[in-house]
C-alpha positions in Angstrom: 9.0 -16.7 15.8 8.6 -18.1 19.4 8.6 -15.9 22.1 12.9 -15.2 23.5 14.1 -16.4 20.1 16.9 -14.5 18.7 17.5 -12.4 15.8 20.8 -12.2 14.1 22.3 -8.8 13.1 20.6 -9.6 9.3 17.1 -9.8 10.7 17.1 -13.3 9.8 15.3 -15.6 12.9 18.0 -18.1 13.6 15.1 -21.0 12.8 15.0 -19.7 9.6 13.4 -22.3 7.0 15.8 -22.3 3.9 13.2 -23.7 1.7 10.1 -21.7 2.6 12.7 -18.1 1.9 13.7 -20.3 -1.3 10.0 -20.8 -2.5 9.5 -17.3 -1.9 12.2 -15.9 -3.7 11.0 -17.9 -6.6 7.4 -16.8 -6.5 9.0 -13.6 -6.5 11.3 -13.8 -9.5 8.1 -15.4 -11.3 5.8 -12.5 -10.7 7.9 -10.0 -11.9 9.5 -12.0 -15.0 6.2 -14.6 -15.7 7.1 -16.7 -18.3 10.4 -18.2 -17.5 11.8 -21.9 -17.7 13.5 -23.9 -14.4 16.8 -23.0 -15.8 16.3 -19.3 -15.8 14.7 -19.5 -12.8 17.6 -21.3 -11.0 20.0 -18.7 -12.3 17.8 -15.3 -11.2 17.5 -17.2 -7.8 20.8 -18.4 -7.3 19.8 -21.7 -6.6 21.1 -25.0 -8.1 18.4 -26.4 -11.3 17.5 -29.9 -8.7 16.1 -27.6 -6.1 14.7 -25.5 -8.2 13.1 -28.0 -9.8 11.7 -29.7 -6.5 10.6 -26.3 -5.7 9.1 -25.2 -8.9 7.1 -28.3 -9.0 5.8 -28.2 -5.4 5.0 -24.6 -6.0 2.9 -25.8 -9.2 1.1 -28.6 -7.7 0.2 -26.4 -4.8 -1.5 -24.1 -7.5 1.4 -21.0 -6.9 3.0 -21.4 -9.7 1.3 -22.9 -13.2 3.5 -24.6 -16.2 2.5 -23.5 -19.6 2.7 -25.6 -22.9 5.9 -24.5 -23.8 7.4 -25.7 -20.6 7.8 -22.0 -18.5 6.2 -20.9 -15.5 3.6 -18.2 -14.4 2.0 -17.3 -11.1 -1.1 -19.8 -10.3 -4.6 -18.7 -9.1 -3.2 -19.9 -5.3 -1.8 -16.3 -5.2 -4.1 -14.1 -6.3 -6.7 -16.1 -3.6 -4.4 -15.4 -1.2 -4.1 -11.4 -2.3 -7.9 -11.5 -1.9 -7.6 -13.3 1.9 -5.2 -10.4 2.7 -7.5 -7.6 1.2 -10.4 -9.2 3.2 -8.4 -9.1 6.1 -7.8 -5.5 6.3 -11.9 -5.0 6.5 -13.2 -1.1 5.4 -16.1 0.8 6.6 -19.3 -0.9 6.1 -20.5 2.0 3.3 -16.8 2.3 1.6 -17.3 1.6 -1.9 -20.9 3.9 -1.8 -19.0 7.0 -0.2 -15.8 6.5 -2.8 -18.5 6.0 -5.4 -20.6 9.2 -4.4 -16.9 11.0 -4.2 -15.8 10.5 -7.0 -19.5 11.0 -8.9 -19.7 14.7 -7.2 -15.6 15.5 -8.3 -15.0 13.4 -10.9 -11.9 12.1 -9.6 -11.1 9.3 -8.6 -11.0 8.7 -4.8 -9.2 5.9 -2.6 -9.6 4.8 0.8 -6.7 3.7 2.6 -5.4 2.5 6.2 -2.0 2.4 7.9 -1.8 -1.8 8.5 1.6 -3.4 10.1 3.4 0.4 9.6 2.3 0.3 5.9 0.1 2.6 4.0 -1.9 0.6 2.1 -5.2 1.3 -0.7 -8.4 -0.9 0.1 -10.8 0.6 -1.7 -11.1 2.3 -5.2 -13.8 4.7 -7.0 -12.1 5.1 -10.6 -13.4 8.3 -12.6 -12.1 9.8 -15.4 -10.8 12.7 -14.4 -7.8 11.6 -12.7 -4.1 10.7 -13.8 -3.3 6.9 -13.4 -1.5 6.0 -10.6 -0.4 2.3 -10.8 0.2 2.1 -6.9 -2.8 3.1 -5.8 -4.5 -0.4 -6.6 -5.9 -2.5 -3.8 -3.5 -4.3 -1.6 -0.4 -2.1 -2.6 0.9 -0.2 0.0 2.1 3.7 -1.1 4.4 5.7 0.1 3.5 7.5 3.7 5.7 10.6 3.1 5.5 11.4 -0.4 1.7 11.2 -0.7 -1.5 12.8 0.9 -2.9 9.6 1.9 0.2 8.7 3.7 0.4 12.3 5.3 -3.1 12.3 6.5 -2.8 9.2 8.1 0.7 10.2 9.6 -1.2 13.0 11.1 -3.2 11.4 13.1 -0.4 9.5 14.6 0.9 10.4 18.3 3.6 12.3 17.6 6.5 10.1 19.1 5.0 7.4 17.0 5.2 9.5 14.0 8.7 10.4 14.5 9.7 6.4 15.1 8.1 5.6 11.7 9.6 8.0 9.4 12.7 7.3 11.4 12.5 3.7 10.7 11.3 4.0 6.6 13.2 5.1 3.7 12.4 8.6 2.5 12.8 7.8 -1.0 12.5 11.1 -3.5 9.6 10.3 -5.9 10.2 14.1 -7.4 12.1 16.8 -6.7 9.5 18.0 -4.6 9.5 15.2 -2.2 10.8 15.7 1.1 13.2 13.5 2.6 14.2 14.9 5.9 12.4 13.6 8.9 12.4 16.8 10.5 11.1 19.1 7.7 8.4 16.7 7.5 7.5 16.4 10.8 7.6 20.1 11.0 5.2 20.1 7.9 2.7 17.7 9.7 2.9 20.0 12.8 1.2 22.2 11.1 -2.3 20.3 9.7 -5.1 19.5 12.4 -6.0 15.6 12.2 -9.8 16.6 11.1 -8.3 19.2 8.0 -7.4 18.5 4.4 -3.4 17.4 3.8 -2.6 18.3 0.4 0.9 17.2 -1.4 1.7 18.7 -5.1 4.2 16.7 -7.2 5.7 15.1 -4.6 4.7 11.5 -5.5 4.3 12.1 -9.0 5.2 15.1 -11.0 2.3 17.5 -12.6 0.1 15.5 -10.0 -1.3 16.7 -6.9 -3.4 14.9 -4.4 -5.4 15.6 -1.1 -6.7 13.7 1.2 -9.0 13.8 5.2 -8.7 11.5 8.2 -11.3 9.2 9.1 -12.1 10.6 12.5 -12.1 7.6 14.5 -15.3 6.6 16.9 -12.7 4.9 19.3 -9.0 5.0 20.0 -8.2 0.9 18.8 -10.4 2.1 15.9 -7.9 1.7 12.6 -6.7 4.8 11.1 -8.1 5.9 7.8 -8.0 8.1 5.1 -9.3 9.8 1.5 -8.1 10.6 -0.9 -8.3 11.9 -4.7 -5.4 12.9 -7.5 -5.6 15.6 -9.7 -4.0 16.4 -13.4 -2.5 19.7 -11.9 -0.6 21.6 -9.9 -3.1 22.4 -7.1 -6.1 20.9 -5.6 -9.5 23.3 -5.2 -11.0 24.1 -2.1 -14.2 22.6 -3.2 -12.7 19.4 -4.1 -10.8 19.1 -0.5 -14.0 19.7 1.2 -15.8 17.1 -0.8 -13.0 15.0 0.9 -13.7 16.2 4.0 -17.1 15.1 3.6 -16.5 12.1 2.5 -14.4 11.5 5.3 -17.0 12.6 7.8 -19.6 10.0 5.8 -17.2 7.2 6.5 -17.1 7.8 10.8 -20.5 7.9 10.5 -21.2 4.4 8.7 -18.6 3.0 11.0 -20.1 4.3 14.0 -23.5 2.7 13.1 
């Protein structure tokens, strides 16, 4: 949006481009329901079938969308090479994927590495093990909840704290569990508490029978990004010697950056 332009009480720029929110919605509707035909597409979109068809078949020849024998559509490889542009974009510490690896070898867990991007909490690297419950959001290039989950409270910590209180002002607290809190100031209170270079530990509160803790990435400069390990555990606590092996890994992470 240029510089001055307004925004109407919706959000919406008022030079919104109909078309490129129409496409969008599509690609949308198409990812989570692959396999549909114009028709049902039109209908879940709300648009009329002769722009859906225009847009459908823009969207194919562009390589978004691809048309399969039997005449639906699924998402093309255009998207998933745009995923991998976003993940790139985001960068990690030059030794990521060793440290996780290393992590995850020493607990066998599996340990994540994620940074708070555009006010979102989102998983860049991965270090699968067996020893951990399956979490389908931590995947690269999903963001995870900030309050709910140690990653997200780790890097919330390091925030300033007027920052941190603008944020979880701004997000939804949504309950995960019945464990997850949801008011601003009990949270804030919580985070009050934890030192930006100590273990934040959550149990149940993003999934239940799960617990998770996760370190800072102390940061070599202030415009350094902020961010943060973290590993998930089958049970209702997290030991010591796993949150220092964290810490470590944390600690490992400043270091490859700062070289």
């Amino acid at each position: 949006m240029e510089p001055g332009a307004e925004v109407p009480d919706d959000g919406r720029p008022d030079d919104f481009v109909q078309s490129v929110g129409r496409a969008v919605r599509v690609l949308e509707v198409v990812g989570r329901e692959p396999g549909l035909p114009v028709k049902a597409i039109a209908r879940k979109c709300e648009l009329n079938i002769s722009t859906s068809y225009h847009l459908v078949r823009t969207l194919a020849y562009e390589g978004y969308l691809v048309r399969l024998p039997n005449g639906t559509y699924v998402i093309g490889e255009s998207v998933a090479r745009r995923f991998h542009d976003l993940v790139t974009s985001l960068g990690r510490p030059p030794e990521a994927a060793v440290v996780l690896r290393q992590l995850s070898e020493r607990v066998g867990l599996s340990s994540y590495l994620g940074l708070l991007h555009e006010e979102r909490v989102t998983v860049v690297e991965v270090a699968e093990a067996a020893g951990s419950p399956y979490l389908e959001d931590f995947e690269v290039g999903l963001d995870v909840s900030a309050h709910a989950t140690a990653l997200g409270k780790a890097l919330l910590v390091g925030m300033p704290p007027r920052q941190r209180h603008r944020f979880l002002a701004s997000h939804e607290l949504r309950p995960f569990t019945s464990r997850t809190r949801t008011d601003v100031e009990a949270l804030e209170a919580e985070l009050r508490l934890v030192r930006p270079d100590a273990p934040v530990s959550e149990h149940g509160e993003f999934r239940d029978g799960v617990s998770c803790t996760a370190t800072l990435v102390p940061r070599q400069r202030a415009q350094d990004p902020a961010w943060a390990v973290v590993v998930a555990v089958a049970d209702e606590e997290v030991s010591e010697r796993i949150a220092a092996e964290v810490t470590l890994a944390a600690a490992d992470l400043a270091g490859s950056v700062g070289r």
